[in-house]
C-alpha positions in Angstrom: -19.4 25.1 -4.6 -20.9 28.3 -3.4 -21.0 28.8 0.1 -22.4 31.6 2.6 -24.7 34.0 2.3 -24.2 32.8 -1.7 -25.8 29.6 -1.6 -29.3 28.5 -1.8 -30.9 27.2 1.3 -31.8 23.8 0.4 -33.9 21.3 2.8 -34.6 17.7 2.6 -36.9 15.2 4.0 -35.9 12.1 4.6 -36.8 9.6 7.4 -38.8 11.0 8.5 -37.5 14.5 9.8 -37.1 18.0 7.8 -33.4 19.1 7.8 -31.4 21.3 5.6 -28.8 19.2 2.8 -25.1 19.8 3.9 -22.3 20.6 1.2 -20.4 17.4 0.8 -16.7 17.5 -0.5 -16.2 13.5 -2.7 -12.3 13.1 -1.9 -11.3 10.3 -4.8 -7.3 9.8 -4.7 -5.8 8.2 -7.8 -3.2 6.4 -8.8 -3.2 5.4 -12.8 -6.6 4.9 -12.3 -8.0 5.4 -15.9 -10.2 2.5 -16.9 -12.3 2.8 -13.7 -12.4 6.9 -13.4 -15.4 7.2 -16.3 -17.5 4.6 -13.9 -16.7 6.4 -10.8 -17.1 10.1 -11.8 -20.4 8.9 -14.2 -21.8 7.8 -11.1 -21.2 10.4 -9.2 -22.9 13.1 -12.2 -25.7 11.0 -11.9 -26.5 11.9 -7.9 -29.7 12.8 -6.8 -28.3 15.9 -4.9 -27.9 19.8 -6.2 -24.8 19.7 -8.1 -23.6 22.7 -6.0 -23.9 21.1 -3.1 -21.3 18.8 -4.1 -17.5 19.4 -4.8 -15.6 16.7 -6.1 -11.9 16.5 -5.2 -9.4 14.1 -7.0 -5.9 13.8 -5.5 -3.6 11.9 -8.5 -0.5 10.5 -7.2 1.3 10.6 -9.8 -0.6 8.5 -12.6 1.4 8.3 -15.7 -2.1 7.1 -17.8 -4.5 9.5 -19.1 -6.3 9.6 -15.7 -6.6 13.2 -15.5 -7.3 13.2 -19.1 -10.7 11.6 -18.1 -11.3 13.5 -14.8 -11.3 16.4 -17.5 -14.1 15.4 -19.7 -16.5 13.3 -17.1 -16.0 15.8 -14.3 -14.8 18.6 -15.8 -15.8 20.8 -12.5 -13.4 18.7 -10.4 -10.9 20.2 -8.5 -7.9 18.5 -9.1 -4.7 17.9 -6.9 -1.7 16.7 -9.3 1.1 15.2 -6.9 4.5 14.0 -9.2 5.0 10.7 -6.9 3.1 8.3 -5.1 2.3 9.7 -1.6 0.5 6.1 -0.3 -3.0 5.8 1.0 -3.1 8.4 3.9 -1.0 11.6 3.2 -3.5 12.4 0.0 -6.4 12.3 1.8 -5.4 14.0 4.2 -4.3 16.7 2.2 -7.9 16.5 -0.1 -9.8 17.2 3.2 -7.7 19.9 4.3 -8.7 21.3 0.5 -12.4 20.7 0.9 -14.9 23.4 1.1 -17.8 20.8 1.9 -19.2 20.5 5.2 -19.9 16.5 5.2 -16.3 14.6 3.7 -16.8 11.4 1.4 -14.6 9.4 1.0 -14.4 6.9 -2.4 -12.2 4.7 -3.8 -11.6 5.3 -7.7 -12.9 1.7 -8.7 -16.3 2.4 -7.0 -19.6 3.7 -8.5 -22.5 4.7 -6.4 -26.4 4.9 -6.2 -28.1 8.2 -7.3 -29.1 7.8 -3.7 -25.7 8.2 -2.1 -25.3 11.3 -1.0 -29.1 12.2 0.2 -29.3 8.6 2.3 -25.3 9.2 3.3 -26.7 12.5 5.0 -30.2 11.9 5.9 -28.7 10.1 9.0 -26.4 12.4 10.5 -27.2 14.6 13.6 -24.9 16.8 15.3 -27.3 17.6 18.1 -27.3 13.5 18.9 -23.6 13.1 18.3 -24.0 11.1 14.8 -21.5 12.7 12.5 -20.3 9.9 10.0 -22.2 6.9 8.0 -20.8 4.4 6.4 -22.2 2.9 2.5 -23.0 -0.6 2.1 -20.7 -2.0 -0.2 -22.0 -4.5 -3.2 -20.4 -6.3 -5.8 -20.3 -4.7 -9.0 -23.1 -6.7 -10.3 -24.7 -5.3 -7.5 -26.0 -9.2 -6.4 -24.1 -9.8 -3.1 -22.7 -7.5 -0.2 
């Protein structure tokens, strides 16, 4: 992701209001993860958002599959944090965000995939000025049929 005096200006409209697109950092932590990494990551090439606007982080803790193996070929831009050992839940994310160069953090679990409207209706709400700096997704079943 190029940042600075580097990177494009991009702007967006969305509801309603003109704004310019933030960087956003995806922070995806993995443990032995491999048959649901070529959803997730597929999903995520597919976005509707400048693909250098968006950095993709993937913290493995320790997966002994071919996980990284996959993160490879689907995402092969991905910057990748190999831990040997399971850290938990918190410690890698922790450590993912303290690597991101984004200025919006998402946050998604390796057994997701999203809409190509993720990003661009994740951001579209946020508003420093008004205090509204995080959104939350709606989360469907996989068949996409039920919340």
């Amino acid at each position: 992701m190029k940042r600075g005096s580097e990177t494009a200006e991009y702007y967006s409209y969305v509801n309603g209001r003109m704004g310019e697109m933030e960087t956003v950092s995806i922070i995806i932590v993995n443990l032995n993860g491999a048959r649901h990494l070529k959803n997730c990551l597929g999903s995520i090439n597919r976005l509707d958002y400048p693909k250098e606007m968006v950095e993709v982080i993937v913290f493995d803790n320790g997966s002994t599959d071919n996980s990284l193996d996959i993160v490879r070929e689907v995402c092969p831009d991905a910057n990748i944090i190999e831990h040997p050992e399971n850290l938990g839940f918190a410690p890698p994310h922790r450590i993912a965000a303290e690597a991101a160069k984004g200025n919006v953090l998402a946050f998604l679990n390796n057994d997701t995939r999203v809409d190509s409207q993720w990003i661009r209706e994740g951001t579209s709400v946020l508003d420093r000025s008004e205090g509204i700096v995080c959104s939350a997704s709606k989360l469907m079943t996989w068949n996409g049929k039920r919340v």
